[in-house]
N, C-alpha and C positions, 0 to 999 in steps of 0.2 A: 804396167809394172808386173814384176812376174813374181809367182806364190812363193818363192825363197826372201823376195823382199819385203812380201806382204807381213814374212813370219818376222822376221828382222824389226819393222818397224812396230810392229805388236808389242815385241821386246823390249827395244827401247823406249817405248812410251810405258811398257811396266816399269821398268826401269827408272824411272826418274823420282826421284829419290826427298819426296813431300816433306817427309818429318826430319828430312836432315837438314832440307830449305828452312823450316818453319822453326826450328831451333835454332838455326845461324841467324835470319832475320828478327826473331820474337826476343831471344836473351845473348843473341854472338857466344853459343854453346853447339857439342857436339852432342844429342841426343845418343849416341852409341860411349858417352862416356858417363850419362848419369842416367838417375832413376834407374828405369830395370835394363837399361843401359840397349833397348831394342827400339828400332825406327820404325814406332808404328803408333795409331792415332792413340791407344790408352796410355803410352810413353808423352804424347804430348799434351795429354790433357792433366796428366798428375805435374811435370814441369813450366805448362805455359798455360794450361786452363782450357776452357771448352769455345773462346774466341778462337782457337788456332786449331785443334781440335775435331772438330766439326767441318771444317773446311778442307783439312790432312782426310779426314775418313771419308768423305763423299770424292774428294780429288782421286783415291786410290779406291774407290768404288767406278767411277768412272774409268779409272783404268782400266778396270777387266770390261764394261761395258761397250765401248768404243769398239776394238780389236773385231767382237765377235756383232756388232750391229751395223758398223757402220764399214771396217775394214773389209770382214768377207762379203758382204754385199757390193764394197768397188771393187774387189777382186774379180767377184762370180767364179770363184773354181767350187771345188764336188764338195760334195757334202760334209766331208769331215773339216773341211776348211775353218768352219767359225770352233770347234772346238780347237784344232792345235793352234789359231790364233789366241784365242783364251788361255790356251796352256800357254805359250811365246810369254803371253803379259804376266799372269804369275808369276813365272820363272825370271823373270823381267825383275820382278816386283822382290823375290827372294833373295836371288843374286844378282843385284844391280854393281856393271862395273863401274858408276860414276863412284861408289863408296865402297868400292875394293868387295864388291861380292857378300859384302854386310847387311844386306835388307833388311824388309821386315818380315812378319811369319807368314804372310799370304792370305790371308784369313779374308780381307775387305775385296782387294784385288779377285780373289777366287768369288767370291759373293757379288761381283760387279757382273763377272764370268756368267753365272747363272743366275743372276737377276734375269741378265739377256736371253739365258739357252732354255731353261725351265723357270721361267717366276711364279707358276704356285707351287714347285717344291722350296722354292726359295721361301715364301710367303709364309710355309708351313716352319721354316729353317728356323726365322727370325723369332719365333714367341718361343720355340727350343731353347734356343741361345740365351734369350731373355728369363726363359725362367728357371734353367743353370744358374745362370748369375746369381737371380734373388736365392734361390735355395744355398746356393755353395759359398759366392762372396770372392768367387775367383773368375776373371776373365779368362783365362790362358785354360781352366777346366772346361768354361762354357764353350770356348771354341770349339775345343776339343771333340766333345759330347756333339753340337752339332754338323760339325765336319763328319765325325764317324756316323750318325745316322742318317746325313744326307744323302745317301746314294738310296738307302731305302724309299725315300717320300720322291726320289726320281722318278723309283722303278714304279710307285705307284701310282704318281702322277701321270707319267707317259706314256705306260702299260708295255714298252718295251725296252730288250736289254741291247737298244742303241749305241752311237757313239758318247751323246751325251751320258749315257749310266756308265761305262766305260772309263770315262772323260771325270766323272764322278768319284766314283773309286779312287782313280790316281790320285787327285787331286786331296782326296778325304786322306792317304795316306802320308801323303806327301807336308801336309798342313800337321800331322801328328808326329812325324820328322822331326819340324820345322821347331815342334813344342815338346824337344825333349830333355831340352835344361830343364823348362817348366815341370814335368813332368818327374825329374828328380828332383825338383824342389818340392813340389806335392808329396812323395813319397816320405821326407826328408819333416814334412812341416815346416817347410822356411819358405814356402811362396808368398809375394807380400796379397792379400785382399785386396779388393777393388775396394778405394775410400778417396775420403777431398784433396785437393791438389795441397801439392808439399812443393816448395821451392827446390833450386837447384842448386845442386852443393858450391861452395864456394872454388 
């Protein structure tokens, strides 16, 4: 199969679309029409709980994984291969045409990404992320904060400015994009806190 299809199928396996599954199956709801009204695992854990949840955030962690462990290696093309695989499944993951290009932020998917390409900047990413959270009380800031710092714990994880710190960067910008309702909500103080699941409107 050749590297155009490689990227293709990267894509559509970002692409496929967990938290719109797991709300049509869990409550026969469209996740893009309640809660914070975004297709992604903290959208389904405040709507359907941490059975559906947990399985949405590892499924769309595996996204980014697969593309860059398992696709560039049947591939065998050059080096930058598992990175713009990685990037295909994000982008996949963002703008999925199975729900009209509505995704989710990229966050899990980008994190599957470099579980694969760097796992001890990833390693280093997760207690970031974590202890955003506990200080702030916002998921959509803790992203945030970790996505922006991880190009840094790349560059010094790897000690070079590779494809992967490249691949980094984009992506860290791209994820910041992605949270910029969030981001006028922050400014605004109307972003909701991360707290226990709330039912879905009638």
């Amino acid at each position: 199969m050749s590297i155009a299809l490689w990227i293709v199928a990267s894509y559509l396996l970002g692409a496929t679309p967990t938290s719109y599954i797991a709300g049509r199956v869990g409550r026969g709801i469209d996740l893009r029409e309640h809660g914070s009204k975004n297709l992604g695992a903290t959208n389904v854990y405040r709507l359907l709980g941490w059975s559906y949840a947990i399985p949405v955030g590892l499924f769309d962690v595996a996204k980014g994984v697969i593309p860059v462990a398992l696709f560039a290696r049947w591939a065998g093309g050059p080096d930058w291969l598992p990175v713009t695989l990685g990037g295909a499944a994000v982008l996949g993951h963002m703008f999925s045409p199975y729900v009209r290009l509505r995704g989710g932020k990229g966050v899990a998917t980008a994190g599957g990404v470099f579980l694969a390409l760097a796992p001890l900047a990833f390693a280093i990413a997760i207690p970031v992320w974590a202890l955003s959270l506990w200080l702030t009380g916002y998921v959509s800031l803790s992203s945030i904060v970790a996505a922006l710092t991880f190009p840094l714990w790349v560059r010094l994880t790897t000690g070079a400015a590779g494809p992967t710190f490249w691949a980094s960067v984009l992506l860290a910008l791209l994820i910041v994009f992605a949270h910029r309702e969030n981001i006028q909500r922050l400014v605004a103080g109307t972003e909701n806190r991360f707290r226990t699941r709330k039912g879905a409107p009638a």
